[in-house]
Legacy VTK file of the C-alpha trace (Angstrom):
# vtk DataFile Version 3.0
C-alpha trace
ASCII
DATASET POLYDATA
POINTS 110 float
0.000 0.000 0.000
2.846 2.558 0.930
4.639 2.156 -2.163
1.010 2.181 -4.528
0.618 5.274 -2.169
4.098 7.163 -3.203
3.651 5.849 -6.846
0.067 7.556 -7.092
1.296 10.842 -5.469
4.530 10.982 -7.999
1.414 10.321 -10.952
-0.562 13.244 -9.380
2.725 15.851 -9.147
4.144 14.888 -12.531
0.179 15.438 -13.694
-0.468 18.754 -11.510
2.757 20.129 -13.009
1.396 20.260 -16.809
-1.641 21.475 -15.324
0.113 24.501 -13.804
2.260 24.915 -16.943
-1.038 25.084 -18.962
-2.145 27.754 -16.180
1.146 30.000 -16.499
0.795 29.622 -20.269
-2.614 31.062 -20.024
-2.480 33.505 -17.285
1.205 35.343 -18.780
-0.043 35.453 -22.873
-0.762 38.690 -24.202
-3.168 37.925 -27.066
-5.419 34.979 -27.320
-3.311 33.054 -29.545
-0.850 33.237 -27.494
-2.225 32.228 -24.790
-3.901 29.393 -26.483
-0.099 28.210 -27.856
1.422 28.879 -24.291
-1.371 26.802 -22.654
-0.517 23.979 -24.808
2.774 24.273 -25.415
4.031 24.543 -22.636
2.347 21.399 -21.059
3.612 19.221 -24.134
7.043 20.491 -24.282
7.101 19.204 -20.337
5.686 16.192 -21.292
8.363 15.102 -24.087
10.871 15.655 -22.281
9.436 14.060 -19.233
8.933 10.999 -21.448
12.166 11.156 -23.169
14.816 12.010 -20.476
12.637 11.023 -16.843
10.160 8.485 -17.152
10.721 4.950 -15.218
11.291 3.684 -19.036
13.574 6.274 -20.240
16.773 5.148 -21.286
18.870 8.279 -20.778
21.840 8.435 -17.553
20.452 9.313 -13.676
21.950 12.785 -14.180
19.805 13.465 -17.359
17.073 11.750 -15.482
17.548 14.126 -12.129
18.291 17.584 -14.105
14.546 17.027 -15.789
12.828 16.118 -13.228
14.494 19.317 -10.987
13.964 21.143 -13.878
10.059 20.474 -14.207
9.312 20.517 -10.592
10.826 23.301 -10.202
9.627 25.382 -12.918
6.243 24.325 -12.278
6.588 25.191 -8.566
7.874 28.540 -9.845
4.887 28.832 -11.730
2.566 28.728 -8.818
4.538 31.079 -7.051
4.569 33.674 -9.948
0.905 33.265 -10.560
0.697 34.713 -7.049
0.534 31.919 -4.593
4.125 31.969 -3.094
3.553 29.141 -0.456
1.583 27.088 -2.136
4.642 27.057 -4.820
7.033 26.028 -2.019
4.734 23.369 -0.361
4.413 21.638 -4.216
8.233 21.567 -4.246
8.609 19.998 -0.437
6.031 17.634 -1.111
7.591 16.632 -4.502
11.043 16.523 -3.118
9.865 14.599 -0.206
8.101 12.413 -2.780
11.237 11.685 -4.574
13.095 10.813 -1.428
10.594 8.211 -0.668
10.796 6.744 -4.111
14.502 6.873 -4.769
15.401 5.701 -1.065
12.880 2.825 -1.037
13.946 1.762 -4.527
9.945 2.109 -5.452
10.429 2.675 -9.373
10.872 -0.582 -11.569
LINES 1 111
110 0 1 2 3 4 5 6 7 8 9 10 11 12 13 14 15 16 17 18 19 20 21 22 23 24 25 26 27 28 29 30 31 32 33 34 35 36 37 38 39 40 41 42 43 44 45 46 47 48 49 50 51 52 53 54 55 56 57 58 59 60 61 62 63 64 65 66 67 68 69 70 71 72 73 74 75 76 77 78 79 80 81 82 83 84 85 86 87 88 89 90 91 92 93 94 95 96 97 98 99 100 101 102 103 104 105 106 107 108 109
């Protein structure tokens, strides 16, 4: 149960992360277009290279693996704090670096 627990929560970050890409995207465009392309854009870009460099079946080195992931949590946490919600920006990145702790310490990925 603890590690279908962890596993969900790491599904629900990685998934809430897109979702505030697609938010930023929105929120920071000028024109509608833009908006529209940021809103989707964004979220997709994040996704390939989520797919590509950090998912459990990627075949890229740890490092490559690590500097996405950072880079995606992070950016999305920096998201949420520029869209005017400072702690709830910092309590996504604890929870999602506590999240990764869990996984990598208890060996929970295949």
């Amino acid at each position: 149960m603890w590690k279908a627990a962890n596993l969900l929560l790491a599904f629900l970050v990685e998934l809430l992360a897109l979702g505030l890409f697609a938010l930023w995207g929105w929120a920071t465009g000028g024109t509608t277009a833009t908006r529209i392309l940021l809103a989707v854009g964004l979220p997709v870009i994040a996704a390939v290279l989520w797919g590509l460099f950090a998912s459990p079946k990627a075949t890229r080195g740890q490092v490559l693996r690590w500097t996405v992931k950072v880079l995606v949590f992070g950016l999305a946490g920096a998201a949420l704090w520029s869209l005017g919600h400072p702690l709830l920006g910092v309590v996504f990145v604890v929870v999602v670096a506590a999240n990764l702790a869990i996984i990598h310490t208890q060996k929970l990925q295949p």
